[in-house]
PDB file of N, CA, C and O in Angstrom:
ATOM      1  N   UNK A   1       0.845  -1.176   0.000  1.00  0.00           N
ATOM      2  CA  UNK A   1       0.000   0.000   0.000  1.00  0.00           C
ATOM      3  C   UNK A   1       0.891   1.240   0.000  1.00  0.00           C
ATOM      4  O   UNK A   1       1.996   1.172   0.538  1.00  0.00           O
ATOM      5  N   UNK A   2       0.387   2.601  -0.690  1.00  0.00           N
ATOM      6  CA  UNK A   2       1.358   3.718  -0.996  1.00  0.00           C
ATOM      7  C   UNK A   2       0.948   3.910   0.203  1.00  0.00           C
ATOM      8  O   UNK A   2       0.128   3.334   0.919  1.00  0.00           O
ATOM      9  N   UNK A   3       2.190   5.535   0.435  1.00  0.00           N
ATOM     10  CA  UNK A   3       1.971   6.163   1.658  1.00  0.00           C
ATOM     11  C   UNK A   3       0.558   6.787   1.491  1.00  0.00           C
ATOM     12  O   UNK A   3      -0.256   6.800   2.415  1.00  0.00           O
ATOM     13  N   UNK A   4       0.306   7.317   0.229  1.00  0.00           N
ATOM     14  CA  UNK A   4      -1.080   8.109  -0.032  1.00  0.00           C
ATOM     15  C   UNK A   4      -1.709   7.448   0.752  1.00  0.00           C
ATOM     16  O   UNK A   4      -1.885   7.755   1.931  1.00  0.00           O
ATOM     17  N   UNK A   5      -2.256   6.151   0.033  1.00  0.00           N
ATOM     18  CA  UNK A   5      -3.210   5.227   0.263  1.00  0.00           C
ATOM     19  C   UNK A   5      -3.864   4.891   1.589  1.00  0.00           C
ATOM     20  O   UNK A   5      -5.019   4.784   2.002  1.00  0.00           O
ATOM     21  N   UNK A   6      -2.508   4.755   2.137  1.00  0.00           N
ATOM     22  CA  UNK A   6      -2.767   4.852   4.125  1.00  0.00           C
ATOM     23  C   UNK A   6      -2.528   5.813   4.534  1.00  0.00           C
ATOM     24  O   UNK A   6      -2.141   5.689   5.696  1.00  0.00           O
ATOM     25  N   UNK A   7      -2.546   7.439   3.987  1.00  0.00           N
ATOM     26  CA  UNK A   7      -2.803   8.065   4.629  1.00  0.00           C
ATOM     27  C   UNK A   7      -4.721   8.415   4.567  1.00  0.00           C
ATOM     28  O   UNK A   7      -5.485   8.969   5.358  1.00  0.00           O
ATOM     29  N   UNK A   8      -4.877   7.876   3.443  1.00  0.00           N
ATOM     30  CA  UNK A   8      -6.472   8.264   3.261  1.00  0.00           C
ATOM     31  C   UNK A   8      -6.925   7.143   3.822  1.00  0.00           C
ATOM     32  O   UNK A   8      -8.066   7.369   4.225  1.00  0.00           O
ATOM     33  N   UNK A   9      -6.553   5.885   4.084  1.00  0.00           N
ATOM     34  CA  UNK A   9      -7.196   4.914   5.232  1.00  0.00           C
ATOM     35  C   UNK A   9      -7.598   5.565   6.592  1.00  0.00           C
ATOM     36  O   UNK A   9      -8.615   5.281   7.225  1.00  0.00           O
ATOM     37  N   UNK A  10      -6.766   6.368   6.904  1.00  0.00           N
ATOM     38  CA  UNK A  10      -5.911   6.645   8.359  1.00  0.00           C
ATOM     39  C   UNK A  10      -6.855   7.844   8.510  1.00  0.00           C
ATOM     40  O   UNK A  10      -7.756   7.718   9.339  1.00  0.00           O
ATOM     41  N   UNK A  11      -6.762   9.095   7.758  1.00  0.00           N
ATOM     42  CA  UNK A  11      -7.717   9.533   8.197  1.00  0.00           C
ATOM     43  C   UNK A  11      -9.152   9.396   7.782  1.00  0.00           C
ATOM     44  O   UNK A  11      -9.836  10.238   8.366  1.00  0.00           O
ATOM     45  N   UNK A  12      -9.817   8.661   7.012  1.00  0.00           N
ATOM     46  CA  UNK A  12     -11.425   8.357   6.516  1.00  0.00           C
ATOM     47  C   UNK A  12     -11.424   7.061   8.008  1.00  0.00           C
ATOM     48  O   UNK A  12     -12.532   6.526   8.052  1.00  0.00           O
ATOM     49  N   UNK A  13     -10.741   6.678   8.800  1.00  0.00           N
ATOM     50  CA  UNK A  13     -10.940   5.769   9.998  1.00  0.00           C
ATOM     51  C   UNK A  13     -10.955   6.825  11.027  1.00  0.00           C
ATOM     52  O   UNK A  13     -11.942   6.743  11.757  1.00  0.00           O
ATOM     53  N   UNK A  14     -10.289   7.624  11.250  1.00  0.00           N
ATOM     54  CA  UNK A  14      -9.954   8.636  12.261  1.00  0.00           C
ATOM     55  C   UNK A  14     -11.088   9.090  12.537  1.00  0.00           C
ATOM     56  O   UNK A  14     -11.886   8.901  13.455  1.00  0.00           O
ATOM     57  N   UNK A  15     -11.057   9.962  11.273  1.00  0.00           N
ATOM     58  CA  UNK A  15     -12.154  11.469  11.397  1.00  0.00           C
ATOM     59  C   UNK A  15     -13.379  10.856  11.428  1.00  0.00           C
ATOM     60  O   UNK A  15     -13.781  10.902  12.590  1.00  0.00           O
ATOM     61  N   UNK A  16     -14.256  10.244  10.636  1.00  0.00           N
ATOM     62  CA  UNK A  16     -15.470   9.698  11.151  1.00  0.00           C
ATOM     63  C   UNK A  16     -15.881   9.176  12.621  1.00  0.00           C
ATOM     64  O   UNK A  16     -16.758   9.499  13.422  1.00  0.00           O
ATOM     65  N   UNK A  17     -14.527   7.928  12.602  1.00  0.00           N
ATOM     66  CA  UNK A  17     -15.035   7.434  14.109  1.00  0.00           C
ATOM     67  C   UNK A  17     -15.015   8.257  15.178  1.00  0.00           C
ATOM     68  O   UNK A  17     -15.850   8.069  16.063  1.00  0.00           O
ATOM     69  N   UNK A  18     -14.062   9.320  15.297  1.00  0.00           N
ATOM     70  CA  UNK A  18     -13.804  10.172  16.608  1.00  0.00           C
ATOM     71  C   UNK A  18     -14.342  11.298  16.493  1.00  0.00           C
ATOM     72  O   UNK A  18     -13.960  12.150  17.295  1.00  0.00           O
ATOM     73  N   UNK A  19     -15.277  11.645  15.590  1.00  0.00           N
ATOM     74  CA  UNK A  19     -16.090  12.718  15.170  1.00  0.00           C
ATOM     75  C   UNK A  19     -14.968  14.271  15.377  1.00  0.00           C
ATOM     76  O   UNK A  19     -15.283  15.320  15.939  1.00  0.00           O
ATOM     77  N   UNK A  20     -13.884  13.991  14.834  1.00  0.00           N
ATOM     78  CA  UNK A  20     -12.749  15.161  14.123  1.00  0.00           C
ATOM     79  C   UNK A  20     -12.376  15.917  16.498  1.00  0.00           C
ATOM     80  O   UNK A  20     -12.169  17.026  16.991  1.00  0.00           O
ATOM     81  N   UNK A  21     -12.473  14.829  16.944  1.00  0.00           N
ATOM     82  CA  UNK A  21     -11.633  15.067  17.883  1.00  0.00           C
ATOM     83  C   UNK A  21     -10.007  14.636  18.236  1.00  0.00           C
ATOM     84  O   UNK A  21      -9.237  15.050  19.102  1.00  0.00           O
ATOM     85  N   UNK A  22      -9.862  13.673  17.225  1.00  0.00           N
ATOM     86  CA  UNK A  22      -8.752  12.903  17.430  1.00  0.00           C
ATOM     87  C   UNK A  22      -7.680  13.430  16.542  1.00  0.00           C
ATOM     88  O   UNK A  22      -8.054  13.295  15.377  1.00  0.00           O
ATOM     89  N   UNK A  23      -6.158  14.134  16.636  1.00  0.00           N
ATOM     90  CA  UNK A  23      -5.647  14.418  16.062  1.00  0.00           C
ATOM     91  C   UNK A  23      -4.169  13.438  15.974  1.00  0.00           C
ATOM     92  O   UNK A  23      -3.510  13.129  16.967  1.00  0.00           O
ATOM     93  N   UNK A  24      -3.796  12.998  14.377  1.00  0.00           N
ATOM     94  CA  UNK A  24      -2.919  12.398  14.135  1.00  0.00           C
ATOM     95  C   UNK A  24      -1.707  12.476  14.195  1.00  0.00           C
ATOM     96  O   UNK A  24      -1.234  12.768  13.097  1.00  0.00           O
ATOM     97  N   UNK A  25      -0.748  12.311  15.214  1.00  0.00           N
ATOM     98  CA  UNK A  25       0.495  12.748  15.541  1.00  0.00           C
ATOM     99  C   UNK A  25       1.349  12.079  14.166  1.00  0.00           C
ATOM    100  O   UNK A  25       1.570  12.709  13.132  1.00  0.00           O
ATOM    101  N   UNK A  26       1.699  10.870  14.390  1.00  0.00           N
ATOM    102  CA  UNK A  26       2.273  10.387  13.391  1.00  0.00           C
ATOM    103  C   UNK A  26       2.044   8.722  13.323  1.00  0.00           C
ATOM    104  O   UNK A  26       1.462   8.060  14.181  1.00  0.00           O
ATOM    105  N   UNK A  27       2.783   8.102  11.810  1.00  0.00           N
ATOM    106  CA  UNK A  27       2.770   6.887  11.761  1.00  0.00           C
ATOM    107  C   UNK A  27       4.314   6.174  11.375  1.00  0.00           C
ATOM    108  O   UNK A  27       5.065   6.467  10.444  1.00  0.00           O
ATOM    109  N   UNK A  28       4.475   5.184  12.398  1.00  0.00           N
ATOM    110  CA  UNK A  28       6.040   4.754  12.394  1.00  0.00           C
ATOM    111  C   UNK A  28       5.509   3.111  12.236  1.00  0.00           C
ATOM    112  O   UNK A  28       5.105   2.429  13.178  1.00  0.00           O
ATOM    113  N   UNK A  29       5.620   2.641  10.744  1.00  0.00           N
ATOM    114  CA  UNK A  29       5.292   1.094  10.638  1.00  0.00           C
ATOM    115  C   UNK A  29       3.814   1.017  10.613  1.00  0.00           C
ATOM    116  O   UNK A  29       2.962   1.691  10.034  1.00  0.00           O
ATOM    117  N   UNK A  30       3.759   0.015  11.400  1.00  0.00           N
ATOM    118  CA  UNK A  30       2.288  -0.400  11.948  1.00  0.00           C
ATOM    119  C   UNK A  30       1.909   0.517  13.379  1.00  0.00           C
ATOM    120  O   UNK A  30       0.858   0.458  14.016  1.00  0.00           O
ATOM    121  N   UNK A  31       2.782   1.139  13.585  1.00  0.00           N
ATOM    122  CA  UNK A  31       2.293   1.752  15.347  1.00  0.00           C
ATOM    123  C   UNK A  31       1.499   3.198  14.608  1.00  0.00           C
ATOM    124  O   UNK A  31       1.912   3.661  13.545  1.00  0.00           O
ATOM    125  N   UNK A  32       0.435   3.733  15.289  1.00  0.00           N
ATOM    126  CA  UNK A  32      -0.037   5.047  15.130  1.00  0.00           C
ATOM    127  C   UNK A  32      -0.465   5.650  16.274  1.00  0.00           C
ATOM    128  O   UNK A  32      -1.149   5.133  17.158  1.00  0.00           O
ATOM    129  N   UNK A  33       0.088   7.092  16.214  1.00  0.00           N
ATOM    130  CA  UNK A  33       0.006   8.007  17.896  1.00  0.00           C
ATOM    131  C   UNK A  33      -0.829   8.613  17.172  1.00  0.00           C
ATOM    132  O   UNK A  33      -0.815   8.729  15.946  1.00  0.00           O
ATOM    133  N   UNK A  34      -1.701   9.079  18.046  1.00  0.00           N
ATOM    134  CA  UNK A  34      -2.865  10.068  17.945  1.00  0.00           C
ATOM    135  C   UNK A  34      -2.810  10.764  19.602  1.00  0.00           C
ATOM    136  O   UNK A  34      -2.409  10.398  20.706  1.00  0.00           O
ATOM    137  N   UNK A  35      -3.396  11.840  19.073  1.00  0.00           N
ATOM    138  CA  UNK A  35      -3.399  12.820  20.335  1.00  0.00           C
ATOM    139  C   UNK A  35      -4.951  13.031  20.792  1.00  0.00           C
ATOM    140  O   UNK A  35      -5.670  13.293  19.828  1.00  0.00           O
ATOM    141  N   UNK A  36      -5.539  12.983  21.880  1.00  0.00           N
ATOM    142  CA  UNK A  36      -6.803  12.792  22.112  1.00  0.00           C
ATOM    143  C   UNK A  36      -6.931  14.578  22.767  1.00  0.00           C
ATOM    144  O   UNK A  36      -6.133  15.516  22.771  1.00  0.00           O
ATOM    145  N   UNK A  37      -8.465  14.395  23.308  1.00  0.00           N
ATOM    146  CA  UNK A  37      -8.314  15.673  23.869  1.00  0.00           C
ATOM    147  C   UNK A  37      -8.360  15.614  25.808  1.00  0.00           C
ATOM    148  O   UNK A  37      -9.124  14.820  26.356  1.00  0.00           O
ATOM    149  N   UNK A  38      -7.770  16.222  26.345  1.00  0.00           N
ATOM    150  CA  UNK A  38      -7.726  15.873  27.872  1.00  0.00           C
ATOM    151  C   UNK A  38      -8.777  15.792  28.491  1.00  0.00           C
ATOM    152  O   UNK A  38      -8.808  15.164  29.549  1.00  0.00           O
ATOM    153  N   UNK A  39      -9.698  16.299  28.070  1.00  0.00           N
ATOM    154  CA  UNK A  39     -10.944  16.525  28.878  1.00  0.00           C
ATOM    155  C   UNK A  39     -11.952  15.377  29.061  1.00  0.00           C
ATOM    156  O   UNK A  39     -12.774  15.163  29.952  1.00  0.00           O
ATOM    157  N   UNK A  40     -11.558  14.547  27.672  1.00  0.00           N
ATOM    158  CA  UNK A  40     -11.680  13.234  28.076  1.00  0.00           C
ATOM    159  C   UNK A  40     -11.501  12.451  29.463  1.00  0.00           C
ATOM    160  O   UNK A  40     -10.490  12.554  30.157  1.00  0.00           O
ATOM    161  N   UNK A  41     -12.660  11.617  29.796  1.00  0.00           N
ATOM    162  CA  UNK A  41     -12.400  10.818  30.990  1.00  0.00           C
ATOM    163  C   UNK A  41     -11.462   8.975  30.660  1.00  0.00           C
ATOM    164  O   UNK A  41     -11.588   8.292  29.643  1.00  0.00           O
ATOM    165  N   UNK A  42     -10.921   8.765  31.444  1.00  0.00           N
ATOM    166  CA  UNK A  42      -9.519   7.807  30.786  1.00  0.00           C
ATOM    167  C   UNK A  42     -10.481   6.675  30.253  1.00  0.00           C
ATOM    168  O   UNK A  42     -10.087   5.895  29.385  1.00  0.00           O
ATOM    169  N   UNK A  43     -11.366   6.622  30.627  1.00  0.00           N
ATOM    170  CA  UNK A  43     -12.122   5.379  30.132  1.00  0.00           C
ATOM    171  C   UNK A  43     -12.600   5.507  29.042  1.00  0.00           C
ATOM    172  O   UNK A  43     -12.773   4.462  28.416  1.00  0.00           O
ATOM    173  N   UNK A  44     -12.975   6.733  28.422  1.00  0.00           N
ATOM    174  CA  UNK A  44     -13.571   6.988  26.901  1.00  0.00           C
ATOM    175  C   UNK A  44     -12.850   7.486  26.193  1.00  0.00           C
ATOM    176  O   UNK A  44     -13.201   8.115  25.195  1.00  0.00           O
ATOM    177  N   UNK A  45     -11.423   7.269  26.641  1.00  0.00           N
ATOM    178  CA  UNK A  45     -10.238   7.680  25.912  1.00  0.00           C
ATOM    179  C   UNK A  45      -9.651   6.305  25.399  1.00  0.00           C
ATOM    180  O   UNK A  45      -9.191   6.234  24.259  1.00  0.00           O
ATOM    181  N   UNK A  46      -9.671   5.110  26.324  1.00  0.00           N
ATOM    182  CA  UNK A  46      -9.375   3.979  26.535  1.00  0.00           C
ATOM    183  C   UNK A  46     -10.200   2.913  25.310  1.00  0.00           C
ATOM    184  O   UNK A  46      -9.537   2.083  24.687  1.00  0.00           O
ATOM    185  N   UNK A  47     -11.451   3.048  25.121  1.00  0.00           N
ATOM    186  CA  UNK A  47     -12.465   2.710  24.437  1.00  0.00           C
ATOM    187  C   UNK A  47     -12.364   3.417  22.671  1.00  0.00           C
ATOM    188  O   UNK A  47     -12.539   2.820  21.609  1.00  0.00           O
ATOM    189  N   UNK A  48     -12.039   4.793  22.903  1.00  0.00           N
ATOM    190  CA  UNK A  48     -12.151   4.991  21.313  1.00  0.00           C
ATOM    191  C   UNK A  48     -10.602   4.780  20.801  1.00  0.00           C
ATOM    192  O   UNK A  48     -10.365   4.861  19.596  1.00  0.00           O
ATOM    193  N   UNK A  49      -9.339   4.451  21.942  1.00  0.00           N
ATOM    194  CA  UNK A  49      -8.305   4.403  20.882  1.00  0.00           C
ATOM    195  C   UNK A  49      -8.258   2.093  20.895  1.00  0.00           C
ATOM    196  O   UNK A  49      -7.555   1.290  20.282  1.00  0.00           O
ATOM    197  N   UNK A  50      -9.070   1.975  21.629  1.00  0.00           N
ATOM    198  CA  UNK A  50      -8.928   0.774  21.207  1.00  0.00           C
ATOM    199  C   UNK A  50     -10.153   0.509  19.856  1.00  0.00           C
ATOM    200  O   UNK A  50      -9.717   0.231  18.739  1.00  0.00           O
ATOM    201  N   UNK A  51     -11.271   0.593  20.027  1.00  0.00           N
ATOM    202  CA  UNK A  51     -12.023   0.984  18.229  1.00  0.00           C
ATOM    203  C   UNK A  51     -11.376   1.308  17.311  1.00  0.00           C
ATOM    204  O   UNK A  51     -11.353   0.727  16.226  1.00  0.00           O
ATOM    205  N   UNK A  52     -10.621   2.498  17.682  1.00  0.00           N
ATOM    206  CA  UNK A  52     -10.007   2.862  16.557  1.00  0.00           C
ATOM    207  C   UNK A  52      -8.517   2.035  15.711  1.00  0.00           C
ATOM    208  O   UNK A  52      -8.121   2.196  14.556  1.00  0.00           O
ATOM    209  N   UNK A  53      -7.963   1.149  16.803  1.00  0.00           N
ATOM    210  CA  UNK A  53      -7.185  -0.265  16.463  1.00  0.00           C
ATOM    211  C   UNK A  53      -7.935  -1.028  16.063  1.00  0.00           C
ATOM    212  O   UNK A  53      -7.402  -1.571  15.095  1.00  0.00           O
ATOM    213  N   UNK A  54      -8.978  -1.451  16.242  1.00  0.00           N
ATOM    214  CA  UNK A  54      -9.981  -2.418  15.379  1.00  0.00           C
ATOM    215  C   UNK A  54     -10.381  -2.016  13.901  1.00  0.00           C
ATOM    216  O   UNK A  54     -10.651  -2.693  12.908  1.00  0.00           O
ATOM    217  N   UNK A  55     -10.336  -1.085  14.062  1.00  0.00           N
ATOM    218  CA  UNK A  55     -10.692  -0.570  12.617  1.00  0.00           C
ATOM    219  C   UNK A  55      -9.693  -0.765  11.747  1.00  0.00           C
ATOM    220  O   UNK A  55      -9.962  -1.207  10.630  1.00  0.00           O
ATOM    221  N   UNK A  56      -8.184  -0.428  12.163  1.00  0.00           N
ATOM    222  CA  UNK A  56      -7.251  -0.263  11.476  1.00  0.00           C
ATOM    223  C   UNK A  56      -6.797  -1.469  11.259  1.00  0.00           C
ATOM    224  O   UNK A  56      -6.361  -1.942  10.209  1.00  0.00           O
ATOM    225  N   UNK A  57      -6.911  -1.936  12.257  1.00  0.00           N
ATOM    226  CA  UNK A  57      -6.883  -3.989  12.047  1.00  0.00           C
ATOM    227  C   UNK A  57      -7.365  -4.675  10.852  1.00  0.00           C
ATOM    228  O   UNK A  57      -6.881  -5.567  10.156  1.00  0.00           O
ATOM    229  N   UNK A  58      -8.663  -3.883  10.799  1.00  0.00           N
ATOM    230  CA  UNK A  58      -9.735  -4.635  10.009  1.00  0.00           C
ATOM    231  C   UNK A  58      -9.720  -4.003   8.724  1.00  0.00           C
ATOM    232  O   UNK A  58     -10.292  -4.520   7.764  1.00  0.00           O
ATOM    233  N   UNK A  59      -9.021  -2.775   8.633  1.00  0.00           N
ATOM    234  CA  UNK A  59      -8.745  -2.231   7.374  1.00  0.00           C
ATOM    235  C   UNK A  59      -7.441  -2.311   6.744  1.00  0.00           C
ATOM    236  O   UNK A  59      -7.231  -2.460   5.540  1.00  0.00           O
ATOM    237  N   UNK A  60      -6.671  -2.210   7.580  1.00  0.00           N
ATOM    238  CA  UNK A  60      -5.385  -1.930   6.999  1.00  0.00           C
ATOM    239  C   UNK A  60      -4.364  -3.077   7.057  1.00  0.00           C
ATOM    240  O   UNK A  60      -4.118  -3.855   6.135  1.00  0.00           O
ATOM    241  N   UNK A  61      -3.802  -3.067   8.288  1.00  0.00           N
ATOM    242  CA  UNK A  61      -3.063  -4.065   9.192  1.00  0.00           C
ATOM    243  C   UNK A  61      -3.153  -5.300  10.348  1.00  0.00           C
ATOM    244  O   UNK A  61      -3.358  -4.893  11.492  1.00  0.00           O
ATOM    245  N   UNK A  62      -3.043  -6.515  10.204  1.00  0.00           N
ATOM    246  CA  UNK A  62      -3.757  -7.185  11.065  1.00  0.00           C
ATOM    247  C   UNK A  62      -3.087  -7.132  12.643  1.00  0.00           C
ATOM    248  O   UNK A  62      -3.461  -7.711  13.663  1.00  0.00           O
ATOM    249  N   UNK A  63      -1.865  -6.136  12.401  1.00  0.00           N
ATOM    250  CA  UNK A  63      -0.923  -6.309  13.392  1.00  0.00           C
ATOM    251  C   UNK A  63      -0.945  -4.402  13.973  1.00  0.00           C
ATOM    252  O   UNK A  63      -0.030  -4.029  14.707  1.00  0.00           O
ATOM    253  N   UNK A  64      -1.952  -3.485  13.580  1.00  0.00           N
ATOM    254  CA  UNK A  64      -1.514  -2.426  13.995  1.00  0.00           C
ATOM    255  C   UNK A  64      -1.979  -2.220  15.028  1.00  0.00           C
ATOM    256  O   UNK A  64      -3.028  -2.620  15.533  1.00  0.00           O
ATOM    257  N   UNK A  65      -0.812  -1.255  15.566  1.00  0.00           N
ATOM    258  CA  UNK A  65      -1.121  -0.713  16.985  1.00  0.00           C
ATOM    259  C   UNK A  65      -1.609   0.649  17.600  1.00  0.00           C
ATOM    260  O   UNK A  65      -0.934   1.497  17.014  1.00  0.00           O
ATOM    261  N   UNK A  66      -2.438   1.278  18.481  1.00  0.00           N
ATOM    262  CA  UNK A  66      -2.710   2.189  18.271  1.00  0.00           C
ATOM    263  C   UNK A  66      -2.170   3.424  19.744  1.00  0.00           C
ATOM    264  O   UNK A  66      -2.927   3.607  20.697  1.00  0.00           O
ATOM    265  N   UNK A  67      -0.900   4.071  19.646  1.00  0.00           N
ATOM    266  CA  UNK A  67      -0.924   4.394  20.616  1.00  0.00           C
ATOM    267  C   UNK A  67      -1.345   6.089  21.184  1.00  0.00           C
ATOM    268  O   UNK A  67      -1.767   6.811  20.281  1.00  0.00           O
ATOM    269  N   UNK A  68      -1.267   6.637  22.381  1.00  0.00           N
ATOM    270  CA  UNK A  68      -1.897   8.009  22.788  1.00  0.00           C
ATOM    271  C   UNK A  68      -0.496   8.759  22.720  1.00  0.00           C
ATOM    272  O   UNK A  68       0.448   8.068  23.103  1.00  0.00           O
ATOM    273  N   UNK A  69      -0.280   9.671  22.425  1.00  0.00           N
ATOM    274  CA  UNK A  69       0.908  11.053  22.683  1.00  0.00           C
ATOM    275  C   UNK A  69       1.089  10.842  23.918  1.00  0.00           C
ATOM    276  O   UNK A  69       0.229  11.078  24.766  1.00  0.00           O
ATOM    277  N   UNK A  70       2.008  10.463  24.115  1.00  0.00           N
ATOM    278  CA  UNK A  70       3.090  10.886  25.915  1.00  0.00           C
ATOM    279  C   UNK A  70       2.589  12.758  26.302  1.00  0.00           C
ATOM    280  O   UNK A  70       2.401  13.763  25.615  1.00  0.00           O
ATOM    281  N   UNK A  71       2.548  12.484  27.502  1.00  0.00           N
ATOM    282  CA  UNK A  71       2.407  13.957  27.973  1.00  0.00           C
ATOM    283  C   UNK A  71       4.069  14.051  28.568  1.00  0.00           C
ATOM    284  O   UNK A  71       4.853  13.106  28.476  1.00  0.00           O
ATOM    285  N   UNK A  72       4.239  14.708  28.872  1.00  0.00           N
ATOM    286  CA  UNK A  72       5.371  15.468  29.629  1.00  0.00           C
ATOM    287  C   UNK A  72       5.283  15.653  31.042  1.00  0.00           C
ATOM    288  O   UNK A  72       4.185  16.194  31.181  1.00  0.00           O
ATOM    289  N   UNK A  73       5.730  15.538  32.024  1.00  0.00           N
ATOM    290  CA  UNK A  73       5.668  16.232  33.241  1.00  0.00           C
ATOM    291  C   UNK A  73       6.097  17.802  33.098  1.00  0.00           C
ATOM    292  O   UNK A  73       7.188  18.335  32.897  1.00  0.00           O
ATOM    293  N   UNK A  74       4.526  18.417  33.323  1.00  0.00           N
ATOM    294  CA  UNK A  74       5.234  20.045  32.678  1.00  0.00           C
ATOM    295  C   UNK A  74       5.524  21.135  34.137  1.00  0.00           C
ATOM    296  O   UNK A  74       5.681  22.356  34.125  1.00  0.00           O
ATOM    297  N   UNK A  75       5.525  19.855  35.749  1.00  0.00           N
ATOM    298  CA  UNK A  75       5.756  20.601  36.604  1.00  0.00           C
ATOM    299  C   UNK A  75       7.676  20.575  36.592  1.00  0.00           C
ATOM    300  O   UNK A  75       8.273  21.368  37.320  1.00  0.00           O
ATOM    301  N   UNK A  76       8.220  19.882  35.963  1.00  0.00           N
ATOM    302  CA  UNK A  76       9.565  19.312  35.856  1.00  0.00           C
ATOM    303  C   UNK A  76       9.912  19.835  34.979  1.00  0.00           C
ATOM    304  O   UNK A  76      11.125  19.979  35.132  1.00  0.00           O
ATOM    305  N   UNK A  77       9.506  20.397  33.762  1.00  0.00           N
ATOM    306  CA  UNK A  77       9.626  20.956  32.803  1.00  0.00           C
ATOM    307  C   UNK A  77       9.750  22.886  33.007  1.00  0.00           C
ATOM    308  O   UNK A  77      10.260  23.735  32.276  1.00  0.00           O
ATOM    309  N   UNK A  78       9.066  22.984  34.259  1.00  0.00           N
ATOM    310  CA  UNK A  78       9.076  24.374  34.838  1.00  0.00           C
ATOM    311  C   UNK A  78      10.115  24.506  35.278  1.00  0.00           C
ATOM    312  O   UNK A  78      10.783  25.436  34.828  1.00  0.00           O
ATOM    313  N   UNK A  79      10.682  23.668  36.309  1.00  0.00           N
ATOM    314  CA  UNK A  79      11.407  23.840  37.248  1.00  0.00           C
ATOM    315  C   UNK A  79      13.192  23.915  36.527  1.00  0.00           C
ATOM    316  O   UNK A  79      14.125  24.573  36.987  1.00  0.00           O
ATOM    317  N   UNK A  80      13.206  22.931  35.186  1.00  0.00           N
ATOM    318  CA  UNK A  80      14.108  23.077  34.835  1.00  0.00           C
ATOM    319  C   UNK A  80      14.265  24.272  33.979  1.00  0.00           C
ATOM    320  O   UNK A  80      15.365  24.807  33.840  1.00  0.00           O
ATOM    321  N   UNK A  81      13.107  24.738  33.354  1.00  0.00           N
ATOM    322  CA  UNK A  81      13.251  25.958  33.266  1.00  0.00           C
ATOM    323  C   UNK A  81      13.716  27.277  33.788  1.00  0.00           C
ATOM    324  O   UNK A  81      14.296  28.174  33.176  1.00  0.00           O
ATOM    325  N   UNK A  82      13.316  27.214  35.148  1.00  0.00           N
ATOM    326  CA  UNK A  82      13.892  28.407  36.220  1.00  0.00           C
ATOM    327  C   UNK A  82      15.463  28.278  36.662  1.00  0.00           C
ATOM    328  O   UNK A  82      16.314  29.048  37.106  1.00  0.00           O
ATOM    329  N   UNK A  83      15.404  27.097  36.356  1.00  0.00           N
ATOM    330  CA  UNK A  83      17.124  26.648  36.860  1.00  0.00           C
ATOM    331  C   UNK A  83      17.072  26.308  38.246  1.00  0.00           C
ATOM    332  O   UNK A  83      18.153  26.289  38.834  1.00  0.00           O
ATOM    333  N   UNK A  84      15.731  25.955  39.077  1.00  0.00           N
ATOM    334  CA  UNK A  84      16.071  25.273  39.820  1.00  0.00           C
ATOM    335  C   UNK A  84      16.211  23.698  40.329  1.00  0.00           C
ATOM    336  O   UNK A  84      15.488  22.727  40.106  1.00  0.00           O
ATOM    337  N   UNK A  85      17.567  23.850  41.187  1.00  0.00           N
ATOM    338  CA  UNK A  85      17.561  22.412  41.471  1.00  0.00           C
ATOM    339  C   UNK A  85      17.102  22.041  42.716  1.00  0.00           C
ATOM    340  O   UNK A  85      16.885  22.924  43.546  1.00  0.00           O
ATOM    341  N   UNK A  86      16.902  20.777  43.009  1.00  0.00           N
ATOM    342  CA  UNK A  86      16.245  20.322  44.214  1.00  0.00           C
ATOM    343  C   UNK A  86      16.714  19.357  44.813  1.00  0.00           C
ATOM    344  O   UNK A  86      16.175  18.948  45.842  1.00  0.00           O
TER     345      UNK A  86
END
């Protein structure tokens, strides 16, 4: 399959199922990060990125995986900012 090809898999699976909340970080292989929105509760975050591996399963790859964007610790991210140490 071209890159085109799965990229128009990728998002005609995305954007419908997550009704254009789900934004596509990137795709490395079979793994795909998507970025959800926080306000989400972990359980209906939990539920649409596993659907959304079924889909891609069932469309694309029998082996793909679907993972969430890493957050950062952005209180650690402050602190090294200020230059302090602790």
């Amino acid at each position: 399959m071209e890159r085109n090809e799965f990229n128009l898999l990728v998002s005609h699976a995305i954007e419908p199922f997550l009704c254009g909340t789900c934004t596509l970080v990137r795709v490395q292989g079979r793994h795909v990060t998507v970025a959800l929105p926080e306000a989400l509760v972990t359980a209906e975050r939990g539920h649409r990125l596993l659907s959304l591996e079924k889909i891609l399963r069932a469309g694309w790859h029998p082996q793909a995986e679907v993972f969430l964007e890493a957050k950062g610790d952005l209180n650690k991210l402050r602190i090294k900012l200020r230059g302090v140490t602790v």
